[in-house]
N, C-alpha and C positions, 0 to 999 in steps of 0.2 A: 327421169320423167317427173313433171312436175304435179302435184296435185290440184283442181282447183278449188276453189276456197268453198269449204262446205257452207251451206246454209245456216244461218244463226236465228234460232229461236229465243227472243224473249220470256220469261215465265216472270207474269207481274202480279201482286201481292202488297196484301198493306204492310204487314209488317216485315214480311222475308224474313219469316221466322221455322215457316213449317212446312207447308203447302208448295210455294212457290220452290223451298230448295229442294224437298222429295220431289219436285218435277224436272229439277233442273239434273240430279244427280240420275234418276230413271231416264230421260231423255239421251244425255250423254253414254250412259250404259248401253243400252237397246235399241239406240240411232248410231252406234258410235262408228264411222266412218262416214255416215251418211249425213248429219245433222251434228251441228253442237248447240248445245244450250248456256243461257246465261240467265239469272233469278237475281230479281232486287223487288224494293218496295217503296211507295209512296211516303211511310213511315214505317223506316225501321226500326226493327228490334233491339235492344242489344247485341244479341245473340241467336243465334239458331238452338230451337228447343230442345230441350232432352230426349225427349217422345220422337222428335224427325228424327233423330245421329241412333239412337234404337231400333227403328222401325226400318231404315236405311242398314244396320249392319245385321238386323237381323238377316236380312235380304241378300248378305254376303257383299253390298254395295259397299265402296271407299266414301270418307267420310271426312278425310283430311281437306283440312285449307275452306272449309266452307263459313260464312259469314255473312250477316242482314250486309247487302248492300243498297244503297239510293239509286236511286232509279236516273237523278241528274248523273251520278256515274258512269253509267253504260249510255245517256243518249248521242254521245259523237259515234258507236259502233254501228256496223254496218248490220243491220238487223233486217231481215227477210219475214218475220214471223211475230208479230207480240200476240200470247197467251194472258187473256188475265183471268184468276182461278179464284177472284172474288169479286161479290160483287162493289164494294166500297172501291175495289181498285181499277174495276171496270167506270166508273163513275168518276173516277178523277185521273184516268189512265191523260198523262200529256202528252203532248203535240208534238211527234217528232217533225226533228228537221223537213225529213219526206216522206211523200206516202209510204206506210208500210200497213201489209195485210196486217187485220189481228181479228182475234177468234175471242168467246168468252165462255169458259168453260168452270163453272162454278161446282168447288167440293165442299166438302163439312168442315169446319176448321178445329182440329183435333185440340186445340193449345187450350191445356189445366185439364184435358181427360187420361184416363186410362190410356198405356201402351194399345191395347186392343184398337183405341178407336183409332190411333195413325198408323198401324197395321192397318185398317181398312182403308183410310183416306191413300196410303201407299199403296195398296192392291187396285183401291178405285179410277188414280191416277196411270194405272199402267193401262190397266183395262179402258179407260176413254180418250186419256190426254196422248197418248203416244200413237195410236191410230189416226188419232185430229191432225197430229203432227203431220205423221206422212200424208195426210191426204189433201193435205194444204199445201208441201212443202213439193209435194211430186214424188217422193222418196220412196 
């Protein structure tokens, strides 16, 4: 039996450093057969933060393989959902190919705080962004 293709949620972000991949990694985790997710940014990072890859395993979450990706990367995918969880990226969020829903869901942006605060901004995101999810995506 075949699967059909789960729903792909976008999670967009200036820098796809913190934010955007604590949602993409919570998403995948707590959607995971139902939803997958994908996180990039208008401008990215380097790298993903110290404070996300922390706050992610403190959370017992996997943490491999994750990286700022550009947002021109992911726009040929078939994307059902774009999230944006700042506002700078909600304002320059592009035009994809075709309509596609999206939602704007704005958190604190933890990056050069304390572990504690992307511990919160990671609790915050469970507790709003992953209910958004389902309730947009039908799931």
């Amino acid at each position: 039996m075949t699967h059909p293709t789960l729903p792909t949620v976008l999670i967009l972000c200036t820098g796809n450093s913190c934010r955007s991949q604590m949602a993409e990694v919570l998403v995948n985790h707590d959607l995971a057969g139902v939803a997958r997710a994908l996180s990039a940014g208008t401008k990215p990072q380097p790298k993903v933060a110290d404070g996300a890859i922390a706050a992610l395993k403190e959370a017992g979450l996997p943490t491999d393989g994750l990286y700022p990706k550009d947002v021109d990367a992911v726009m040929d995918r078939d994307i059902d959902l774009v999230v944006t969880v700042c506002d700078n990226a909600k304002e320059t969020c592009p035009v994809f190919p075709r309509p596609v829903k999206s939602i704007h869901l704005p958190f604190h942006d933890p990056h050069g705080e304390p572990l504690e605060s992307f511990l919160a901004v990671r609790d915050d995101i469970r507790a709003r962004l992953i209910p958004a999810v389902r309730e947009h995506l039908g799931v």
